[in-house]
mmCIF file as Biopython writes it, N, C-alpha, C and O atoms, coordinates in Angstrom:
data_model
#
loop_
_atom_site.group_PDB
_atom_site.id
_atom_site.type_symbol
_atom_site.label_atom_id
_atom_site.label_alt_id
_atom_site.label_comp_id
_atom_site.label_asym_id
_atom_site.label_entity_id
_atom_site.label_seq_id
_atom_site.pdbx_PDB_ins_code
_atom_site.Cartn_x
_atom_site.Cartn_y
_atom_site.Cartn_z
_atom_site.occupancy
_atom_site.B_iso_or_equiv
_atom_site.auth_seq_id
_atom_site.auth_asym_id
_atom_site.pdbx_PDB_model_num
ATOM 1   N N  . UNK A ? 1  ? 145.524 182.176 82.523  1.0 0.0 1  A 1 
ATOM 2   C CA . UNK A ? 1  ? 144.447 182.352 83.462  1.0 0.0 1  A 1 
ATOM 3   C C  . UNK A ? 1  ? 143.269 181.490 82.999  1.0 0.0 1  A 1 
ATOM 4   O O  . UNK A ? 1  ? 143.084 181.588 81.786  1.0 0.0 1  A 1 
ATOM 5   N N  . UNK A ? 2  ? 142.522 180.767 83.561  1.0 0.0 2  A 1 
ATOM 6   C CA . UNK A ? 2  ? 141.463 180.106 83.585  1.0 0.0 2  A 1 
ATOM 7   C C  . UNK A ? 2  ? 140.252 180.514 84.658  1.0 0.0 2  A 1 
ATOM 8   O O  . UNK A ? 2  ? 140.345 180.483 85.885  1.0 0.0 2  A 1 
ATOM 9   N N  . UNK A ? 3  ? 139.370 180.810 84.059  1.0 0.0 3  A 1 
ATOM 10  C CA . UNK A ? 3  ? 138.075 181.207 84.325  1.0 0.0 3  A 1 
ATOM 11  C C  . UNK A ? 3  ? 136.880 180.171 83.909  1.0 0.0 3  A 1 
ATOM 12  O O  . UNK A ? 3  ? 136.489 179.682 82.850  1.0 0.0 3  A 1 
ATOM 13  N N  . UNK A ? 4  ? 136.303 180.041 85.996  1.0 0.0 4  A 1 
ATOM 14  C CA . UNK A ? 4  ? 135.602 178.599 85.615  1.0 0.0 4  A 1 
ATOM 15  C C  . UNK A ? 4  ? 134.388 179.539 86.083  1.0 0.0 4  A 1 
ATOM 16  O O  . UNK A ? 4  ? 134.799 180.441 86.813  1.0 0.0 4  A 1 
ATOM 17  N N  . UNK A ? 5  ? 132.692 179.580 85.809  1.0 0.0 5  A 1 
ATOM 18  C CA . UNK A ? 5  ? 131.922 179.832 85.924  1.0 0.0 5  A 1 
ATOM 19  C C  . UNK A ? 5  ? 131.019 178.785 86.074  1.0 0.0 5  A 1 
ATOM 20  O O  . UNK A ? 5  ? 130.478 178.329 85.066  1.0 0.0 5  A 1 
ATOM 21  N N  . UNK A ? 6  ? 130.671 178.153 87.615  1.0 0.0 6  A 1 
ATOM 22  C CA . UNK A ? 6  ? 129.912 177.604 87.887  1.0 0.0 6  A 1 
ATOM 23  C C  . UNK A ? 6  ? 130.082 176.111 87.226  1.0 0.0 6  A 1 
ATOM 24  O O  . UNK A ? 6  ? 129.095 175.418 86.980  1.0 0.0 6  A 1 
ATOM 25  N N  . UNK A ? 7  ? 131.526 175.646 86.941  1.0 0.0 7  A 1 
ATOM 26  C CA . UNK A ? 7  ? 132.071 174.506 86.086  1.0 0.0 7  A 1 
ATOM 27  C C  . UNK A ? 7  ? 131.685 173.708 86.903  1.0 0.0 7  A 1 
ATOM 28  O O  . UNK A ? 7  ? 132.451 172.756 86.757  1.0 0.0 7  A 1 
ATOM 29  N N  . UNK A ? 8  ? 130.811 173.408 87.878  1.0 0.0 8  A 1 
ATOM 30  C CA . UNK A ? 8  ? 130.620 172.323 88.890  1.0 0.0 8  A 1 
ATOM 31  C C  . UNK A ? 8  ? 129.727 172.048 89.297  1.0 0.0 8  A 1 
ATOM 32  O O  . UNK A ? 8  ? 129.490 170.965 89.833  1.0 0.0 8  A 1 
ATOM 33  N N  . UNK A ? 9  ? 128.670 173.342 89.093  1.0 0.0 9  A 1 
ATOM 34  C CA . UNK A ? 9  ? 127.001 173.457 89.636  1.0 0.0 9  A 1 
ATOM 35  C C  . UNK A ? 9  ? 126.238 172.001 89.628  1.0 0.0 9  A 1 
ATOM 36  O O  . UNK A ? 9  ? 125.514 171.717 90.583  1.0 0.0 9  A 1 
ATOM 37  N N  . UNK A ? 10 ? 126.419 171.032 88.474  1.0 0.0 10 A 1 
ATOM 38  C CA . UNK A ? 10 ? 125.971 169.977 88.493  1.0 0.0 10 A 1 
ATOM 39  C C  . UNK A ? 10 ? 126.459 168.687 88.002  1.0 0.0 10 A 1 
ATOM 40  O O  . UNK A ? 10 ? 126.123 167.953 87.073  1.0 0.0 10 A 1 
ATOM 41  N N  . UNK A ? 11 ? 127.752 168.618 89.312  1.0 0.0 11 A 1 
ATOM 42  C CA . UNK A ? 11 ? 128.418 167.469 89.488  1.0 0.0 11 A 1 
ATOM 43  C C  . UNK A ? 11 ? 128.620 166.977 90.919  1.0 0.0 11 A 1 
ATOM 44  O O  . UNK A ? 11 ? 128.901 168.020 91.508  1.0 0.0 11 A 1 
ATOM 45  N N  . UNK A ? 12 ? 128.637 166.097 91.723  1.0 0.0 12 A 1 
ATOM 46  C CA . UNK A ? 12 ? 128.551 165.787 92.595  1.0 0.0 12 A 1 
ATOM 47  C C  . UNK A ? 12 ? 129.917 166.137 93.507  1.0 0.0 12 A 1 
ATOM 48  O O  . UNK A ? 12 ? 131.027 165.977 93.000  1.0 0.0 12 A 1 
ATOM 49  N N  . UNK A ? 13 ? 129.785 166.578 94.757  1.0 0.0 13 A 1 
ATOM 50  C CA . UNK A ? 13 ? 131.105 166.857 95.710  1.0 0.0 13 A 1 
ATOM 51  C C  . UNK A ? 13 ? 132.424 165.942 95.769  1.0 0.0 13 A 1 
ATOM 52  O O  . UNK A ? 13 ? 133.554 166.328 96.072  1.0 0.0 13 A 1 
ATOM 53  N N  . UNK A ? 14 ? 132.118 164.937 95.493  1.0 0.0 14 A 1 
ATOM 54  C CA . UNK A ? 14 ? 133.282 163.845 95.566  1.0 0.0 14 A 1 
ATOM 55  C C  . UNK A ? 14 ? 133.794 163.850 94.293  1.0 0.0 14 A 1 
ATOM 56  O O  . UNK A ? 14 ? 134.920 163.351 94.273  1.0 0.0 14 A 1 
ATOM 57  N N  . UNK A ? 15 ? 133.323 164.295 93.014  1.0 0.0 15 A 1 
ATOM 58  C CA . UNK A ? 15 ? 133.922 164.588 91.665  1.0 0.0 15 A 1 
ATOM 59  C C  . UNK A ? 15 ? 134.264 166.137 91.376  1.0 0.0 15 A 1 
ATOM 60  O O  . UNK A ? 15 ? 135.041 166.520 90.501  1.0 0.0 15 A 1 
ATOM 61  N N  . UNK A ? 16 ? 133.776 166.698 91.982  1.0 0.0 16 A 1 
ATOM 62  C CA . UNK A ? 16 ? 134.342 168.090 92.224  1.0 0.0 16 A 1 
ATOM 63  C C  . UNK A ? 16 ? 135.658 168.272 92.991  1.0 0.0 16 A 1 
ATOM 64  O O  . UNK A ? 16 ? 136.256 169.344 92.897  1.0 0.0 16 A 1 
ATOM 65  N N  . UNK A ? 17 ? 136.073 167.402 93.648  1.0 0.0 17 A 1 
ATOM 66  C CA . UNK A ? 17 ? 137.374 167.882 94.767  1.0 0.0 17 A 1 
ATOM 67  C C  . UNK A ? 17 ? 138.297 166.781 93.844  1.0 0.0 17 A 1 
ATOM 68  O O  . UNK A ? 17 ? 139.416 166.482 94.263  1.0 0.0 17 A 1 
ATOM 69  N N  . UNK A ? 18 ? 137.838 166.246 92.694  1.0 0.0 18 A 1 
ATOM 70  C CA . UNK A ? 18 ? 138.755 165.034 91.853  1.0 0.0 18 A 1 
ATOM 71  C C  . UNK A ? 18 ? 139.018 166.098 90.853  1.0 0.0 18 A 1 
ATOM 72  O O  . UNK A ? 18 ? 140.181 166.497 90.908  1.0 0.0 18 A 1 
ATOM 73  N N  . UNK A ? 19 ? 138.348 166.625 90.035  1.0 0.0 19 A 1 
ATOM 74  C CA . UNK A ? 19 ? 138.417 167.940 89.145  1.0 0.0 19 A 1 
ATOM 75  C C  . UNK A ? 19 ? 139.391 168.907 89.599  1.0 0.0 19 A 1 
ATOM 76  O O  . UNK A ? 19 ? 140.431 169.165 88.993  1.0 0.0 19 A 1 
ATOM 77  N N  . UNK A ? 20 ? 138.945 169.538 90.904  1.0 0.0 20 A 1 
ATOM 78  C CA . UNK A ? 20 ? 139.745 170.517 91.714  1.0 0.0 20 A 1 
ATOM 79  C C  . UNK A ? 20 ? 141.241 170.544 91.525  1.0 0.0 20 A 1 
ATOM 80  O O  . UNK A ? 20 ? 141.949 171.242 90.799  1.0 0.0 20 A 1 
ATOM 81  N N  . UNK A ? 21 ? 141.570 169.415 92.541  1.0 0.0 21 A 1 
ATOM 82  C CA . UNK A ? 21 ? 142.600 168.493 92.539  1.0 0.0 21 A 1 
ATOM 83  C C  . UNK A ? 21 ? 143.530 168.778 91.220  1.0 0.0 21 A 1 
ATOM 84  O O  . UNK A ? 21 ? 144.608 169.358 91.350  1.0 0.0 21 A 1 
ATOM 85  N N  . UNK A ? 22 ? 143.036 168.323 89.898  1.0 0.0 22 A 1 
ATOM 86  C CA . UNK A ? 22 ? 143.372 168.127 88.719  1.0 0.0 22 A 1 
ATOM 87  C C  . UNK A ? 22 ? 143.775 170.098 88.484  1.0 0.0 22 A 1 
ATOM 88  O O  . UNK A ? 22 ? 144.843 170.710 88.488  1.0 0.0 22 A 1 
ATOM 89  N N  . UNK A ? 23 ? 142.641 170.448 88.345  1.0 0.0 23 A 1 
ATOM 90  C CA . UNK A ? 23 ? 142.699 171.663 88.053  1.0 0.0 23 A 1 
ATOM 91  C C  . UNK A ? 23 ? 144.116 172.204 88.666  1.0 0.0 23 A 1 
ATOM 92  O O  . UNK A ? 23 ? 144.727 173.042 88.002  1.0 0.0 23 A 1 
ATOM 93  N N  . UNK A ? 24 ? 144.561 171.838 89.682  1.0 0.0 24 A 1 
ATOM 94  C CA . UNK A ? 24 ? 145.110 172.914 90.873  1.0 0.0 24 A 1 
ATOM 95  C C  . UNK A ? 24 ? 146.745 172.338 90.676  1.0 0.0 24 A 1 
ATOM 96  O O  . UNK A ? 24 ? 147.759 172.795 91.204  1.0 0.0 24 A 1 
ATOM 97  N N  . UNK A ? 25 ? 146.638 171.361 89.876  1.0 0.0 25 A 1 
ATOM 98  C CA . UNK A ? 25 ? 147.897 170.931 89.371  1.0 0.0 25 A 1 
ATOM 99  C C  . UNK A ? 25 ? 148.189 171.989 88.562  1.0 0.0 25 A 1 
ATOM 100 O O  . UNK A ? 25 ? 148.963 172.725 89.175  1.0 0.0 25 A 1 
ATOM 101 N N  . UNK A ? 26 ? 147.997 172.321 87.724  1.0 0.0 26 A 1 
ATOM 102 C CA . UNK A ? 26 ? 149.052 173.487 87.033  1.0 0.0 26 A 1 
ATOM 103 C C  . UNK A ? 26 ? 149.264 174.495 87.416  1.0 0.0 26 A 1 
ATOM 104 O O  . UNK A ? 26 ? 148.893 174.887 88.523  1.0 0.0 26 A 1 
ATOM 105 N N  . UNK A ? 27 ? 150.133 175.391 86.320  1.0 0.0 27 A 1 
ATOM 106 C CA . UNK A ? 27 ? 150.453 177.178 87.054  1.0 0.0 27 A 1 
ATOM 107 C C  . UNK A ? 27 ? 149.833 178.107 86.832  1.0 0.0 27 A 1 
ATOM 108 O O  . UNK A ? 27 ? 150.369 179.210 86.722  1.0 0.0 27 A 1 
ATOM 109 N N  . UNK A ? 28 ? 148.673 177.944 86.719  1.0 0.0 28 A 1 
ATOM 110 C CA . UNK A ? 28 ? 147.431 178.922 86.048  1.0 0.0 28 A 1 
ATOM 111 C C  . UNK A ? 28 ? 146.773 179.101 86.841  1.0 0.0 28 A 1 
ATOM 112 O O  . UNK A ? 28 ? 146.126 178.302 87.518  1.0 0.0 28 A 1 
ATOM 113 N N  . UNK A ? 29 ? 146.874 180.785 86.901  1.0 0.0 29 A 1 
ATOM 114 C CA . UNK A ? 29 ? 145.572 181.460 87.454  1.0 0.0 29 A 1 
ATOM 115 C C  . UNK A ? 29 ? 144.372 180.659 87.792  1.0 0.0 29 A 1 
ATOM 116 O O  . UNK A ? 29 ? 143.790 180.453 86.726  1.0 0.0 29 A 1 
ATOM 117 N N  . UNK A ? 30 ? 143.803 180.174 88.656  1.0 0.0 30 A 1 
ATOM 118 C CA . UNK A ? 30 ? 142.303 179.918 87.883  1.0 0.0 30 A 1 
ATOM 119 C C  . UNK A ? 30 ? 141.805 180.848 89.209  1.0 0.0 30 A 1 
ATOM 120 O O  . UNK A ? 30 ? 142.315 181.055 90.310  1.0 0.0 30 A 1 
ATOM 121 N N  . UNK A ? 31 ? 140.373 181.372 88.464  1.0 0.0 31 A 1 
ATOM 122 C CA . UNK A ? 31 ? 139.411 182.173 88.885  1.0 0.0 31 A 1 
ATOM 123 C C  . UNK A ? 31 ? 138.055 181.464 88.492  1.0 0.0 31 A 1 
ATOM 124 O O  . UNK A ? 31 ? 137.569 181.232 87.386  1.0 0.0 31 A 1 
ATOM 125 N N  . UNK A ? 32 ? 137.564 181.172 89.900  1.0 0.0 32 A 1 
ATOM 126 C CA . UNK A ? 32 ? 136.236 179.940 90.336  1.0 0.0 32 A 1 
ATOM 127 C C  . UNK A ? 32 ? 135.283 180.642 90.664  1.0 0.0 32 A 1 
ATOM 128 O O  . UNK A ? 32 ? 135.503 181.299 91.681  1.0 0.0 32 A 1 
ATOM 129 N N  . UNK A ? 33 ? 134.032 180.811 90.089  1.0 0.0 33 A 1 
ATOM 130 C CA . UNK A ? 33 ? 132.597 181.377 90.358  1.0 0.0 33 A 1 
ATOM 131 C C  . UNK A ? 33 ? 131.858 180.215 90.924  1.0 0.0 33 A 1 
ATOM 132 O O  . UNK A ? 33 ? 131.304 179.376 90.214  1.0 0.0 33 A 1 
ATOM 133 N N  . UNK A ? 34 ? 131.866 180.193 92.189  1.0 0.0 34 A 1 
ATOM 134 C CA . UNK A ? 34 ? 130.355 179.078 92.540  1.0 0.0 34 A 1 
ATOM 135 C C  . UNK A ? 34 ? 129.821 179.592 93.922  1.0 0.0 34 A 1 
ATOM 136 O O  . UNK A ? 34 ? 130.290 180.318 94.799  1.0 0.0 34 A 1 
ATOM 137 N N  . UNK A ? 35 ? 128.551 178.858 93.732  1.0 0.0 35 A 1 
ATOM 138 C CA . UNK A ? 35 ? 127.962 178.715 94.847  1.0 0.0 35 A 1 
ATOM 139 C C  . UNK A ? 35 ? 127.801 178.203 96.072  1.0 0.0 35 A 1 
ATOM 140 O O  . UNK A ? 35 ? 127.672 178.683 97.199  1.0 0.0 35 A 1 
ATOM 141 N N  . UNK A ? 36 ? 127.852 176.615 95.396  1.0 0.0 36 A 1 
ATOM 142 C CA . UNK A ? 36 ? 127.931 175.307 96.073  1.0 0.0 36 A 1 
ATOM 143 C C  . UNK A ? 36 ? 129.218 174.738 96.185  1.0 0.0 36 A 1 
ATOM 144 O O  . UNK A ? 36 ? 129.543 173.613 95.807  1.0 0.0 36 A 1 
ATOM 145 N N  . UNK A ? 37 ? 130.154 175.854 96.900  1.0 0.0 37 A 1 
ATOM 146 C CA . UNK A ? 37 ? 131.367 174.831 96.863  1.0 0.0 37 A 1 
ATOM 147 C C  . UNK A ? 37 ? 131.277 174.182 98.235  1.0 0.0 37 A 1 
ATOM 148 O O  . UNK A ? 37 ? 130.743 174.864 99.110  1.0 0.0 37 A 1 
ATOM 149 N N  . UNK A ? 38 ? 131.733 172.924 98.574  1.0 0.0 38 A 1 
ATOM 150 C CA . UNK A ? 38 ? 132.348 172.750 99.981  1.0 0.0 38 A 1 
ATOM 151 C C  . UNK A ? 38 ? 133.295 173.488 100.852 1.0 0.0 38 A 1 
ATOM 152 O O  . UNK A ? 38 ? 134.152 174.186 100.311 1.0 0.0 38 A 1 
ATOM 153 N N  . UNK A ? 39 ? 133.207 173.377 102.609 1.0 0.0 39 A 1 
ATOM 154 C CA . UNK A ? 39 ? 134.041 174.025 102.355 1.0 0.0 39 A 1 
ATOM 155 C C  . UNK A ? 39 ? 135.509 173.133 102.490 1.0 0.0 39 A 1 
ATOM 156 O O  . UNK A ? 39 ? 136.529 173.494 103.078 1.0 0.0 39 A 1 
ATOM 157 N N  . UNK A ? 40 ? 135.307 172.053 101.867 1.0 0.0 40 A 1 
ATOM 158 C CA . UNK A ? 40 ? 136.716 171.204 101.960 1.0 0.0 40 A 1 
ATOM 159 C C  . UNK A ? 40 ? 137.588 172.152 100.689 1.0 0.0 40 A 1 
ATOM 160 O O  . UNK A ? 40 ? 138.696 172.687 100.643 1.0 0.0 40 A 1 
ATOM 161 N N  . UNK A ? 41 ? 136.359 172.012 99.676  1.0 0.0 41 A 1 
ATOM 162 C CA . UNK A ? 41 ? 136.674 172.645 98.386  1.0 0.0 41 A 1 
ATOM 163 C C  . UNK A ? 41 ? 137.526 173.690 98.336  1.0 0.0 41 A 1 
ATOM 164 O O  . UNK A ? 41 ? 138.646 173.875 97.859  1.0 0.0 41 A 1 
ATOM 165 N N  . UNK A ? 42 ? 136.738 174.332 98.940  1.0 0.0 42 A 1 
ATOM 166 C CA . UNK A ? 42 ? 136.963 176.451 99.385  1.0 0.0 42 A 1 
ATOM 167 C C  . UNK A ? 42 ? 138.285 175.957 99.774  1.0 0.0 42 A 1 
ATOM 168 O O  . UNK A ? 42 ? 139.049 176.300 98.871  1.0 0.0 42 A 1 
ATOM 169 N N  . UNK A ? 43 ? 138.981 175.267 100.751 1.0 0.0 43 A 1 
ATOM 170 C CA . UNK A ? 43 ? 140.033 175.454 101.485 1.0 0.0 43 A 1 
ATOM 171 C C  . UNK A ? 43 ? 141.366 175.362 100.544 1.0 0.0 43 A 1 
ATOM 172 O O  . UNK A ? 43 ? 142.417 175.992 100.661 1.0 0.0 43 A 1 
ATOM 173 N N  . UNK A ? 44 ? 140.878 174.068 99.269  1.0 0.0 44 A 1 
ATOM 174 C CA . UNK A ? 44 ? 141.868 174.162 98.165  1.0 0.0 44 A 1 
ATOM 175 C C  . UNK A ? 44 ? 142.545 175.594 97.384  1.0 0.0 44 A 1 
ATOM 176 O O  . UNK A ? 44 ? 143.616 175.665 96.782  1.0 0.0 44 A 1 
ATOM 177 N N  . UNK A ? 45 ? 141.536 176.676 97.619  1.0 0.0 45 A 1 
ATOM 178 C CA . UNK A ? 45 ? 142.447 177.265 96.954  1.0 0.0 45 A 1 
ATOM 179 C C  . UNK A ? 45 ? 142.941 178.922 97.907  1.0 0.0 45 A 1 
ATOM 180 O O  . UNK A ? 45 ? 142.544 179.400 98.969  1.0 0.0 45 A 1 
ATOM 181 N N  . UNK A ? 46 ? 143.626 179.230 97.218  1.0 0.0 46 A 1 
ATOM 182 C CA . UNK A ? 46 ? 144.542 180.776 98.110  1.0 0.0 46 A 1 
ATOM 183 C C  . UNK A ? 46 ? 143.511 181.691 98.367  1.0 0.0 46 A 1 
ATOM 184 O O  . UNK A ? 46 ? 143.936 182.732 98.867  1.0 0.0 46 A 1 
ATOM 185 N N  . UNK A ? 47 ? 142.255 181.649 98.187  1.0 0.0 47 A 1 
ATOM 186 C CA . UNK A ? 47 ? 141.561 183.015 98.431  1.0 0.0 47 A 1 
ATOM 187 C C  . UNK A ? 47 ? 140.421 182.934 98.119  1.0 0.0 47 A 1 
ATOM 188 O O  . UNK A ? 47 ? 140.281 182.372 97.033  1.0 0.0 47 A 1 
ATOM 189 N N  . UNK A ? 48 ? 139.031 183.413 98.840  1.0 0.0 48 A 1 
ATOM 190 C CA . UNK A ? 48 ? 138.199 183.429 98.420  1.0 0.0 48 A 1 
ATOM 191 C C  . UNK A ? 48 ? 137.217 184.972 98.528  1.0 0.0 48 A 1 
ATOM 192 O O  . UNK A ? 48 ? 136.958 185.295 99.687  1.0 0.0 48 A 1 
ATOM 193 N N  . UNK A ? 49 ? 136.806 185.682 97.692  1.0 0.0 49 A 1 
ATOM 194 C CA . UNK A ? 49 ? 136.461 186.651 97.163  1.0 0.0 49 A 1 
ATOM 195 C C  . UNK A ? 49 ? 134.678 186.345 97.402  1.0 0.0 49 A 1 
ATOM 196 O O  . UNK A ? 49 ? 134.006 185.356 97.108  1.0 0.0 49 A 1 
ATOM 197 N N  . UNK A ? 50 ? 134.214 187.925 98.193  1.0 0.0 50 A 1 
ATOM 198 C CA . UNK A ? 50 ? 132.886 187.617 98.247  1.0 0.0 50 A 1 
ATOM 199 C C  . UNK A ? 50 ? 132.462 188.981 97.655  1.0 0.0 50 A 1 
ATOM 200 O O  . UNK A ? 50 ? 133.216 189.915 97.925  1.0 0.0 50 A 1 
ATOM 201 N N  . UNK A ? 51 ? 131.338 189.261 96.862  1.0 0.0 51 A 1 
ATOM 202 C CA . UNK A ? 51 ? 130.767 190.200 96.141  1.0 0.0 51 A 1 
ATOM 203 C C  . UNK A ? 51 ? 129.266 190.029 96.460  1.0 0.0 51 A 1 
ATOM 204 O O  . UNK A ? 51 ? 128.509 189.106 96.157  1.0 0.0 51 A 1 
ATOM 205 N N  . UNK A ? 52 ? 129.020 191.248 97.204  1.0 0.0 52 A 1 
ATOM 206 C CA . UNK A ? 52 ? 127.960 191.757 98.179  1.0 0.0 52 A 1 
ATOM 207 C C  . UNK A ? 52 ? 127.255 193.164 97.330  1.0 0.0 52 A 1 
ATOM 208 O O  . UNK A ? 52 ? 127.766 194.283 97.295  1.0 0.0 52 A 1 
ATOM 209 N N  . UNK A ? 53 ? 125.970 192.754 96.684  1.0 0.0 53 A 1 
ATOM 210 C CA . UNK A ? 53 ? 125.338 193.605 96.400  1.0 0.0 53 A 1 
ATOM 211 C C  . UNK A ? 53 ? 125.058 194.721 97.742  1.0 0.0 53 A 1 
ATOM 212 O O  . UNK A ? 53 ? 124.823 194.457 98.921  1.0 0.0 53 A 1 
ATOM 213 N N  . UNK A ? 54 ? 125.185 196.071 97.040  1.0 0.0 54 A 1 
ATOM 214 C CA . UNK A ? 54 ? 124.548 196.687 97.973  1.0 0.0 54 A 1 
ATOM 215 C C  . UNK A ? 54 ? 123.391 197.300 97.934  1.0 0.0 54 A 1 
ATOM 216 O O  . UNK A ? 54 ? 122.998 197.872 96.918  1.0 0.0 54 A 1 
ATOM 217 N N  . UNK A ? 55 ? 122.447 197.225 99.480  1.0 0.0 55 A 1 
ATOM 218 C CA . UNK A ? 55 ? 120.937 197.285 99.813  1.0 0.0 55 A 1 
ATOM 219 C C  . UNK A ? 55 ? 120.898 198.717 99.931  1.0 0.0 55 A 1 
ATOM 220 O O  . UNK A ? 55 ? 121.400 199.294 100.895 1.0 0.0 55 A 1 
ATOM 221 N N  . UNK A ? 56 ? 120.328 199.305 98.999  1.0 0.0 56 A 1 
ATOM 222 C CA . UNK A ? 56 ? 119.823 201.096 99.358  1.0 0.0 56 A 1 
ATOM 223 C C  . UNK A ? 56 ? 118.329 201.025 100.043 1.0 0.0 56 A 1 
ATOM 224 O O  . UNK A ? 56 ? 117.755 202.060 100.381 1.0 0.0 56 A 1 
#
């Protein structure tokens, strides 16, 4: 399993989907924390997970 936390925040979109890419070659878990993904990005992988503070 690979756990990326914001591994991208400050790299540009066109080197992020080259990374991705790379990343998404192997058989490992990976679990992606960001903000700023594209959504070309987003579409690369199986699922995307949203975590919604809740407003009392």
């Amino acid at each position: 399993m690979l756990l990326i936390d914001e591994g991208t925040s400050a790299i540009d979109s066109k080197a992020t989907l080259s990374i991705l890419k790379e990343l998404l070659k192997s058989e490992q878990t990976i679990i992606m924390i960001a903000h700023n993904l594209s959504q070309k990005s987003i579409n690369m992988f199986d699922r995307e997970i949203h975590l919604n503070k809740e407003v009392n």
